[in-house]
N, C-alpha and C positions, 0 to 999 in steps of 0.2 A: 911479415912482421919479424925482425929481426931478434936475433936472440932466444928468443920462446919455443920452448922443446916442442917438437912436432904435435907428440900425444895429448898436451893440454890443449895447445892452440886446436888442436880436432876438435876432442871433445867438446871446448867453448864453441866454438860456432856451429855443430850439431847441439848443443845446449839452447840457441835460440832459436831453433825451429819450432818450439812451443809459444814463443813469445809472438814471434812473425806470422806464424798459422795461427795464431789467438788472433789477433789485429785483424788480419783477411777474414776468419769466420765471422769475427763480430758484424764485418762491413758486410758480405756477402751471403752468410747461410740466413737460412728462414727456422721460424716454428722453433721448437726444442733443440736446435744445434745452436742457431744464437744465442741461447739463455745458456746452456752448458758451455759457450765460447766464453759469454762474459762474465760466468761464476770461475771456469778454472782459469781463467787468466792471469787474477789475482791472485789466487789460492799457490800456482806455478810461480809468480815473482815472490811470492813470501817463503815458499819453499827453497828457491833458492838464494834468497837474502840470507835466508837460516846457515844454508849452505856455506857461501861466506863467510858468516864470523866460526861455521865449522873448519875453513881450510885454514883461516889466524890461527885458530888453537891446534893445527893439525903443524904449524907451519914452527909456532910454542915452543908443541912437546917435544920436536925434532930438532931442536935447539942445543947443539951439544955443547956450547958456553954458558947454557941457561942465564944468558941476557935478561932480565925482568922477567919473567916467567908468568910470575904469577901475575904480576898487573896484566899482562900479554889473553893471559890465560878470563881473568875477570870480563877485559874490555870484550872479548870475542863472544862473548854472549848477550851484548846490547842487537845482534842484527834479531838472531832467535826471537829476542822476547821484544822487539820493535813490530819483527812478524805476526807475533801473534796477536799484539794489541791492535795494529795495522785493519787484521780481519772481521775485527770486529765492526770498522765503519762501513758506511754504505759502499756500493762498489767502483761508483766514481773517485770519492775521495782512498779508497783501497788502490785506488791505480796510481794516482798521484802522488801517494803517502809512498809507496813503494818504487816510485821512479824516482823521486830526492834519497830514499835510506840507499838507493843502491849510488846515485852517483858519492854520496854523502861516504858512504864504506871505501869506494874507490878511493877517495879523497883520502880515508885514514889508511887505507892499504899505501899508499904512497908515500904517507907523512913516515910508516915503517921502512918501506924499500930506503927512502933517505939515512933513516938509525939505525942499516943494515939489519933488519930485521924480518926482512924477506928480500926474497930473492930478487936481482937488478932486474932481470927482464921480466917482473910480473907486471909492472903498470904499463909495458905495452902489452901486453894480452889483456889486462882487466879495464882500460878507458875505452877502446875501441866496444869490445864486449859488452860494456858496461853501456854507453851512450847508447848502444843498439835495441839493449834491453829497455833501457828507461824510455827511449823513443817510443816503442812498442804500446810500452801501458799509457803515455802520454794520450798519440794518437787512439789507444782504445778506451778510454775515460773520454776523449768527444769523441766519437763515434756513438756511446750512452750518455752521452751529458746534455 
């Protein structure tokens, strides 16, 4: 993936080992490890949905034109409280709800990279990322559905 500093592009793809090993336990474990697969699956994709509109506002305050700041600073907390509403439904519709906020974030992280507002090479790290993640909960919402 071109462009994208070593350190992130790591950590994002050891970031979906939670996602990828949710989806296999769901299919595969028996008894109490299926039900703990398909309760933190979701709880993992909202966590780091959260995460996301944490790196907008991290990306913000490091803003040394302070470009829109504050709008910057506002919209970055739609994924947080998306999350947490998200938890509240059943956990089919929790996987689903959180596979569209994540491509749907991608989608506003890029409309930013366009108004120089993050950085050029974030939408190659965050679409690949991002589709792999939403695949994840897709496929683990049927696997329980």
């Amino acid at each position: 993936m071109t462009g994208i500093p070593a350190l992130p592009l790591l950590l994002s793809v050891l970031g979906l080992i939670p996602f990828v090993g949710g989806v296999v336990a769901i299919e595969f474990a028996e008894g109490g490890w299926k039900g703990w697969a398909i309760y933190s699956l979701p709880i993992y994709g909202a966590i780091i949905l959260s995460f996301l509109g944490g790196t907008t506002w991290g990306f913000a305050l490091a803003d040394t034109e302070q470009r829109r700041v504050s709008l910057r600073l506002i919209i970055a907390m739609a994924p947080s409280i998306a999350a947490w509403l998200i938890l509240f439904q059943p956990p089919v519709n929790r996987m689903l709800s959180l596979a569209a906020c994540l491509v749907i974030w991608a989608a506003v992280d890029h409309l930013m990279v366009r108004h120089d507002l993050l950085p050029r090479w974030y939408p190659n790290l965050r679409w690949p990322i991002t589709l792999i993640a939403a695949a994840s909960l897709v496929v683990g919402s049927q696997q329980i559905g």
